[in-house]
N, C-alpha and C positions, 0 to 999 in steps of 0.2 A: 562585446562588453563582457566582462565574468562575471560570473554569478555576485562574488563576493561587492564589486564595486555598485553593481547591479541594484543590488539589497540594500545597499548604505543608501541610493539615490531615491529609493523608493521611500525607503524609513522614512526623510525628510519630505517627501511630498504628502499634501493635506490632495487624498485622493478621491475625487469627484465619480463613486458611482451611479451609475443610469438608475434609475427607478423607474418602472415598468409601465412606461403610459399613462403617466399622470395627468387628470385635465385642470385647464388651467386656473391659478388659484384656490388651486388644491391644499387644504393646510394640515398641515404632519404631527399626527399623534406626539407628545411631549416624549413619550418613551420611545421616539422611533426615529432612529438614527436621521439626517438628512439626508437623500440621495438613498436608500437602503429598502429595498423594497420588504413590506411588512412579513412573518413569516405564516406560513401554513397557511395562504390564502392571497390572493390577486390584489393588489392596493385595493383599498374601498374610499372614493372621494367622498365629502362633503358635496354639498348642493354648490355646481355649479356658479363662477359671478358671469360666466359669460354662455355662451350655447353654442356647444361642441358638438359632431355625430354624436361621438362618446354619451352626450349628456341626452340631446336629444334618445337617443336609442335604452337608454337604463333609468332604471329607476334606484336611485341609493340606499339603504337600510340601515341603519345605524348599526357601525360597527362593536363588536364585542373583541374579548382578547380570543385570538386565533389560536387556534386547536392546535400543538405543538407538533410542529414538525420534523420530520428525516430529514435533516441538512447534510449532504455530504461534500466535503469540500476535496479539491485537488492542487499539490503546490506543486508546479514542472507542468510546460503545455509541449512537451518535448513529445517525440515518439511512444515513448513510454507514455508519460501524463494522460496524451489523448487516448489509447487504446485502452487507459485505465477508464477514462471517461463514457467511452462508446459501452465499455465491455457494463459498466454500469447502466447506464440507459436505457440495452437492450432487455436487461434483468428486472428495469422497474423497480429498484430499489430505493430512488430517492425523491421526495415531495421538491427538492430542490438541489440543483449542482452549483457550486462555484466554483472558479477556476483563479489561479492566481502566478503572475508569472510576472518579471522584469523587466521582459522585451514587449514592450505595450503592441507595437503592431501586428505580432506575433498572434499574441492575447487575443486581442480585436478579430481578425482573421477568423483564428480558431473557434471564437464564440458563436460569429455570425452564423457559422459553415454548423454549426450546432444548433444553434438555435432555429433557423429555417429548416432542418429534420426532425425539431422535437413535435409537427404534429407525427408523423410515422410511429414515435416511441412515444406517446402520450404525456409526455415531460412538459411538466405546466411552468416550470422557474428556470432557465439557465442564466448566471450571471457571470459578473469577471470582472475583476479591477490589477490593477498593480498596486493597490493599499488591500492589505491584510483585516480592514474593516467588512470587505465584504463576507469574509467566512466566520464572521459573528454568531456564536449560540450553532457553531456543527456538531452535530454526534460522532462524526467519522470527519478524519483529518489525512489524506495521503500524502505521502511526502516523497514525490517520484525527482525532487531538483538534486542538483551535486555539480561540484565540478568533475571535468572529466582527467583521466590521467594522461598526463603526457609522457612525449617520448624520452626516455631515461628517467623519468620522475620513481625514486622510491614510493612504494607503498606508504611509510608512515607520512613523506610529504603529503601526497594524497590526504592522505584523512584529516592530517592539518589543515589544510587549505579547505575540505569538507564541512569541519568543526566551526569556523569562524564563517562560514555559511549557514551552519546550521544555529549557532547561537542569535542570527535575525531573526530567523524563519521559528524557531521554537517560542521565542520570547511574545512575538505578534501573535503566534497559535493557541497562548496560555491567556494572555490577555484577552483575548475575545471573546477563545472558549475553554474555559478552565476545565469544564466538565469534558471534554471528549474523549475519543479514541483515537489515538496516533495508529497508523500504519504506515512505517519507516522500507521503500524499494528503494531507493538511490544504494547504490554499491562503493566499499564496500559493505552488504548490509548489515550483517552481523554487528560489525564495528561500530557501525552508525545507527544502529539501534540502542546499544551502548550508550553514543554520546546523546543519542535525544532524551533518554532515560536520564541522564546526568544533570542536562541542560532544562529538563520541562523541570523535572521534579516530582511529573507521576508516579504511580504508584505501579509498579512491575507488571498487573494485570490488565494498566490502559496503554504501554506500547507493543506491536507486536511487529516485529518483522517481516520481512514476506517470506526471507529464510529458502526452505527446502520445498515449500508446496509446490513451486512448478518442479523442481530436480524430481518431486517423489511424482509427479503427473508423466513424467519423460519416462521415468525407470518401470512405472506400470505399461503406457503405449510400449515401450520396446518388447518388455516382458511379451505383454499379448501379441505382438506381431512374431515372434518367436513361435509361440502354442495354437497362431488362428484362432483367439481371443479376446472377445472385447476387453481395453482395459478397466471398463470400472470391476471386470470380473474377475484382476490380476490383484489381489492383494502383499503389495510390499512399501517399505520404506527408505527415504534415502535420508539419516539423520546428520548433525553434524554442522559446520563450518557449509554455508553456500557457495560451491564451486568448487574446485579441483580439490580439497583436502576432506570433503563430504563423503559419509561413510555410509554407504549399503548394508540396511539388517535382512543379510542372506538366510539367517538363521528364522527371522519373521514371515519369509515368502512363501506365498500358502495362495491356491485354486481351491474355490468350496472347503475350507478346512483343511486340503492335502499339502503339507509343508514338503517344498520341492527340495528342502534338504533329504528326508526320507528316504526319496526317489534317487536322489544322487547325491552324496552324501558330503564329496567334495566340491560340489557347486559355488562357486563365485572365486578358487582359491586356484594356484596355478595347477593344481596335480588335475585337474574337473580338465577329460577330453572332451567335453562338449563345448570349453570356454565362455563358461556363462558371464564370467569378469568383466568378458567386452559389452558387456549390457552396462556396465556404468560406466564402463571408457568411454561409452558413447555418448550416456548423457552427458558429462563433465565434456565431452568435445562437442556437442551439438551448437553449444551458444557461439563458440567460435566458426564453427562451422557458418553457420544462419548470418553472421557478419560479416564474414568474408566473402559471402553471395550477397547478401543487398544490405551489409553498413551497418545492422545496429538489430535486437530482437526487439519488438515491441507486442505482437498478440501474444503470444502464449503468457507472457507476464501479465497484459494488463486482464486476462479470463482469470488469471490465478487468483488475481487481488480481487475481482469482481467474486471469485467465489469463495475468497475470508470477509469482503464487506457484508454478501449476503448471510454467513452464517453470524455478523455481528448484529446486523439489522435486525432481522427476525427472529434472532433468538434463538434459533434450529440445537445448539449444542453439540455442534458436529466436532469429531475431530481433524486439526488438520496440524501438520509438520512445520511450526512456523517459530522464530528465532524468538528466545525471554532469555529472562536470569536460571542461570542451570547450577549457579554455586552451590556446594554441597549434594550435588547429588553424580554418577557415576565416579567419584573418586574428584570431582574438580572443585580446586580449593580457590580457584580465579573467580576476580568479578567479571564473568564472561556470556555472552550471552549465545547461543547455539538452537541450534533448530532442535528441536522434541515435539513427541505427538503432545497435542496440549487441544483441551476443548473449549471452543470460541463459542460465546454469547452474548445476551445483551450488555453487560456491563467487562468484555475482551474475554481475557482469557481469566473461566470461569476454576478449572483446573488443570495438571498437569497428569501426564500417562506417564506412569514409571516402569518402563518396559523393559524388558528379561532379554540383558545384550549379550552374546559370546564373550568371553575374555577379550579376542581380538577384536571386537568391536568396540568393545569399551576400551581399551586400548589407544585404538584409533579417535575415538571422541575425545579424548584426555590429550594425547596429541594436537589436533585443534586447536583445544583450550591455550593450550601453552603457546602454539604460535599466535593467536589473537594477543593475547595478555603479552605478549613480546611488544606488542607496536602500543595496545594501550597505556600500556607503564607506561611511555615515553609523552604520550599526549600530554600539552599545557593547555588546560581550561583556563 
């Protein structure tokens, strides 16, 4: 089934989710969805009309309104989706997960396989429906679904067929939770960051893309395996378009302060005998790489996004290389959206880093732009 027909089927079903062990004759707060387990806290029944273990074993307290919670929700239970999921769990960043996905047996599967290890990761709520009510009131939205591309399909087909995917998935995600933060991985991302930005209506500093953070995660690991290295101690970036048109700031690459252009001054360019260029031929080949050995990348992405949720979550301020609106700024006159260091917090992306690029780098970013904005022109919302 495709995505697209998928989401029309769903749209129309009135979806029955599980609520968490309710005993019986349990009666549901007026504010609180049917089926929808309450937030920030384990259902709290009313006094029993029958004698359950449940009722036997507790004693009820009169419920109050519950202490807001971290919702984070996941849309795609695909290879991606779940490694976004685990890579979250592990981190402890959410009071609560839901999962959302088409293929209900799929769903179900994957929840179960979840839920029976959240005592290991201390995860008190995993839920999942095929109706878009369960990720009601998220602070975090991932958006790992899309269709895939087929054999001879143009690119701008692709995004069409993506767009009319995403105009379900955005519209459900606005209605439940108006207040969130989108995080747009379905590829390609740039572009589809774009359309969710279009289609939600946010405001440019609640979508953010997952963009360059794994490319710039790849292009430090190579870098340190090169110098015998840890990478957190390789400072570089890969800015730009995610994937093959993604531009290396060779001019930013710096150990403790030491900018390895200093050192060799043609680095990254063809005249550089040491060939340091193949350090981002490599990242830009690694994903195909990684799929043509087992099918498809899933961890490295879903660690990436677990570590833009966590700097969303807690508010850290960090910066990471992640896709926004970049109009007017290195010369691009496109509504386009491109990877730049930009700092993530509690309310997305709090500001942007406007970083001091070589000519050819900017160059190279403005290029991008122009191919992006080649396939958006042509998009019919």
């Amino acid at each position: 089934m495709s995505w697209a027909v998928g989401m029309l089927r769903a749209s129309q079903r009135v979806g029955a989710v599980r609520a968490n062990c309710l005993c019986p004759g349990m009666e549901l707060s007026p504010r609180q969805p049917a089926g929808v387990a309450r937030r920030g806290a384990w259902p709290i029944a009313p006094a029993c009309k029958m004698a359950t273990v449940k009722c036997e074993l507790m004693k009820n307290f009169p419920s109050e309104e519950p202490v807001r919670c971290n919702k984070i929700s996941i849309v795609g239970t695909g290879s991606v989706g779940m490694a976004c999921a685990v890579s979250i769990l592990l981190k402890g960043l959410s009071d609560e997960l839901a999962l959302v996905d088409v293929d209900g047996g799929r769903l179900k599967g994957e929840t179960m396989d979840l839920q029976h290890g959240s005592p290991f990761v201390r995860m008190p709520n995993i839920i999942s429906s095929e109706d878009y009510l369960v990720t009601a009131n998220s602070n975090l939205v991932i958006i790992t679904a899309g269709a895939r591309q087929e054999k001879g399909e143009t690119r701008l087909n692709l995004v069409q067929r993506n767009l009319a995917i995403f105009k379900l998935m955005t519209s459900s995600i606005v209605q439940y939770s108006p207040r969130c933060k989108l995080i747009v991985v379905s590829n390609p991302v740039d572009i589809l960051t774009y359309v969710a930005w279009k289609l939600s209506e946010f405001p440019p500093n609640r979508i953010i893309g997952s963009g360059c953070n794994l490319d710039t995660a790849r292009f430090r690991f190579l870098i340190g395996q090169r110098l015998g290295i840890h990478s957190e101690s390789c400072h570089g970036w890969i800015l730009g378009e995610h994937g093959d048109s993604s531009v290396p700031v060779w001019s930013g690459v710096n150990i403790a302060g030491v900018p390895l252009k200093d050192l060799n001054v043609d680095i990254g360019t063809d005249k550089d005998p040491e060939q340091w260029k193949n350090v981002h031929k490599d990242v830009v080949a690694s994903a195909y790489e990684i799929i043509k050995m087992k099918g498809y990348t899933s961890w490295a992405i879903g660690l990436s996004v677990a570590d833009l949720t966590e700097s969303i979550v807690k508010n850290l301020r960090r910066v990471h290389p992640v896709s926004t609106r970049i109009k007017g700024l290195y010369g691009i006159s496109e509504e386009v959206f491109l990877s730049v260091p930009c700092i993530l917090g509690g309310s997305g992306i709090t500001d942007l880093i406007k970083v001091k690029l070589a000519p050819e780098e900017e160059a190279h970013l403005q290029k991008s732009a122009k191919t992006l904005w080649e396939i958006q022109k042509e998009l019919k919302f």
